[in-house]
C-alpha positions, 0 to 999 in steps of 0.5 A, a space after each residue: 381169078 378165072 383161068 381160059 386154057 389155051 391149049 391151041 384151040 378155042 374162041 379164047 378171047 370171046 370167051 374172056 371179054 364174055 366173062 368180063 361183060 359178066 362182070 368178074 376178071 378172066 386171064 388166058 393161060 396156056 401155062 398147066 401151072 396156072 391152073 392150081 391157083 385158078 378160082 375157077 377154069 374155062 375149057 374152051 374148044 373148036 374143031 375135031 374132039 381128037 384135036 382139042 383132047 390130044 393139044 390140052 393132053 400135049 399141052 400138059 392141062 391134063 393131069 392139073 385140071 383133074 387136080 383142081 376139079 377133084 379139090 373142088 375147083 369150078 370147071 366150065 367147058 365150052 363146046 368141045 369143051 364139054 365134048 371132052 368132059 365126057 368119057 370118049 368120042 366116036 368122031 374120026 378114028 374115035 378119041 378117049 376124053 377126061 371122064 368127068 361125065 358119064 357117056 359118050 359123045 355121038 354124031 347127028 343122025 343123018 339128017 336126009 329128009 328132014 331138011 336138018 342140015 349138019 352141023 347144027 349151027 345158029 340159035 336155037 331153044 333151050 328147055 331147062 330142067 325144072 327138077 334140076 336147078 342149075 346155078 349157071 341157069 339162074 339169069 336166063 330168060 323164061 325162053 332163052 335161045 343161045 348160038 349153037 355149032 357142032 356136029 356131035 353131042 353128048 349122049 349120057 348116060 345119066 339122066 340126072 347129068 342133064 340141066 338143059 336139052 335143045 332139039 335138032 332132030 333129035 332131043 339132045 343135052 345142052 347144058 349138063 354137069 356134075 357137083 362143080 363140072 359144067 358144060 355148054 354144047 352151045 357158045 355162051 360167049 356168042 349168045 348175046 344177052 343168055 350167054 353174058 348171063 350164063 358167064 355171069 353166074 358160072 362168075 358168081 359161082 365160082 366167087 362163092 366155091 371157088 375160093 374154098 377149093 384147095 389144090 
């Protein structure tokens, strides 16, 4: 089974039903102990980095979901979601995040200029690595477009964390990860067709790795 955090802030049911669409089960949990028997975690996220960081950290997720990602559990964030799997972030006062990924979350440059508003909201490009396979990708299009909202982005420090990059100004990363980590900057559960297909692999892969996890 895969588990949706609720900890307070989160598209969590459009995340749910984007996972089913996918064909494979999802519950939302807002219950730390569910996540040792999770196959497999979604970390969805809305709003200010130190928010989100400080409600899964106050809601008790921290420490499980460090757990089950070192077992070997496959872990999705979303959005801010991915945001907080980086090591910190530089929005408002500056906020520390899991340090699952190595880098640090940044704002767009000032877009004057450019007619580049921020945030960077609405569809945009993916370009896939070719020299980095990610299972997540495997039932994209050949030139997929998925939604995107937010302000900031992941500037990492590894290249080889990187699996797909958008540009807005700036060539940032959109989809990245780590042995069984992942994360979208964009919002899979609101791409459409891309985004059903990227919940469906992220379901398959957890079907085939998931399972071997141990808590």
């Amino acid at each position: 089974m895969i588990v949706v955090i609720d900890y307070g802030m989160g598209n969590l049911r459009s995340a749910q039903k984007g996972v089913e669409k996918g064909g494979h089960s999802a519950v939302i949990s807002s219950s730390p102990a569910d996540i040792s028997d999770a196959d497999g975690i979604i970390l969805p996220g809305v709003g200010a980095f130190k928010d989100c960081f400080d409600g899964l950290a106050d809601g008790g997720f921290v420490d499980p979901l460090m757990t089950a990602v070192a077992a070997g559990t496959p872990l999705l964030g979303i959005c801010v979601g991915m945001q907080m799997l980086f090591e910190s972030s530089e929005e408002g006062e500056g906020s520390p995040g899991l340090g699952l990924l190595p880098g640090n979350v940044v704002r767009f440059p000032d877009a004057k200029g450019t007619g580049l508003k921020v945030p960077h909201m609405g569809w945009n490009r993916l370009d896939i690595s070719p020299d980095r396979p990610c299972p997540l990708l495997a039932n994209l299009s050949t030139d997929p477009y998925v939604y995107f909202v937010h302000s900031y982005y992941p500037k990492v420090d590894r290249n080889d964390t990187v699996y797909a990059s958008s540009e807005y100004g700036v060539v940032f990363p959109a989809v990245v990860g780590q042995d069984n980590v992942f994360g979208t900057q964009f919002h899979p559960e609101k791409s459409q067709t891309e985004g059903i297909g990227i919940l469906s692999a992220f379901g398959d892969y957890v079907a085939r790795e998931g399972s071997a996890a141990t808590v």
